[in-house]
N, C-alpha and C positions, 0 to 999 in steps of 0.2 A: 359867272353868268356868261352866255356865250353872248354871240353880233349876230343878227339876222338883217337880211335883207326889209327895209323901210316897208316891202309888200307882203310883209307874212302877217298871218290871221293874229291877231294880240290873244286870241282864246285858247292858244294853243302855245306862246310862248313857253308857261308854267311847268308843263309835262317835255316839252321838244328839252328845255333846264335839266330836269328830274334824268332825262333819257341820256342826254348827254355828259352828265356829270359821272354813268359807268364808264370804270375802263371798259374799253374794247366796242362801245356802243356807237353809231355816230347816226346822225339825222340829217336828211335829206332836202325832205321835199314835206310838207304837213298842210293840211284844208280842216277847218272848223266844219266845211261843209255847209256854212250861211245859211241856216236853218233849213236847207232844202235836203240834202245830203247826209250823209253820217260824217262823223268827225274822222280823219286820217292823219297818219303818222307814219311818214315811210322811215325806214333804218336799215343798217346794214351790221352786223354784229360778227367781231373776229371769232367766240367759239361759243359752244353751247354755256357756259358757266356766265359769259356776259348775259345771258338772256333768261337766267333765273329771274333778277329780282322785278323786271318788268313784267316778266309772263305773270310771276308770283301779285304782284301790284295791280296787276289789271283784274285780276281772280276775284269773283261777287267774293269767295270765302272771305279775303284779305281788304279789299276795301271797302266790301259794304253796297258797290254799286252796281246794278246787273246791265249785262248786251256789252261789255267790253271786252280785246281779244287781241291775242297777235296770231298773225298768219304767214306762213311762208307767200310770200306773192308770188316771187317767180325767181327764177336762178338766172343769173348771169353768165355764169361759168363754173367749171367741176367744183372752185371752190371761194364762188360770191354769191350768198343768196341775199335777195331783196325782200326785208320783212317788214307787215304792214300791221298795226296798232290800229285798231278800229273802232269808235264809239258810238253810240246812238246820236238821232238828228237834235241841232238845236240848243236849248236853254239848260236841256237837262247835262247834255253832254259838257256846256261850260260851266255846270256848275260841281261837276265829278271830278276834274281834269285837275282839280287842285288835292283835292283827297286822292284823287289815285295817286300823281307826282308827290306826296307825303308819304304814302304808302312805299313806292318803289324807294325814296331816298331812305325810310326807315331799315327796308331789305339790305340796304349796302351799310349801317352801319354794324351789322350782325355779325 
């Protein structure tokens, strides 16, 4: 289990775990969204192969839950891109956040 700062959303702990537990994965910066907002999840990931089992995890096919997604946000530099893990607003989104984070930790034991 990683240490996060005293000020991060507790509804996002579970998946920021699942995200960080890939090699090559790391986590940033994450918002629940406080039921106004969609849920976020910033990362930065060393190569395309890190970014199977979460893309795969977030997948309606794979966990069963729909409107979740990763996105390139935006490039840093020719070779740092800033990738955002997106979910729907609210109750629904903390209660996915643990079935997805299952889902993705099941991918890495494959």
């Amino acid at each position: 289990m990683m240490i996060y700062d005293e000020r991060m959303d507790k509804e996002c702990l579970i998946l920021c775990d699942a995200l960080n537990a890939i090699p090559g994965i790391k986590t940033f910066e994450s918002c629940c969204g406080h039921g106004e907002t969609m849920y976020h999840i910033w990362f930065t990931a060393k190569n395309v192969k890190a970014l199977c089992s979460p893309t795969m995890g977030c997948s309606q096919n794979y966990c069963g839950h729909f409107g979740w997604h990763i996105e390139v946000d935006h490039v840093e530099s020719p070779n740092k891109a800033i990738f955002l893990l997106e979910g729907p607003i609210g109750e629904e989104a903390y209660a996915a956040a643990g079935d997805i984070a299952k889902t993705i930790a099941g991918f890495q034991t494959i």
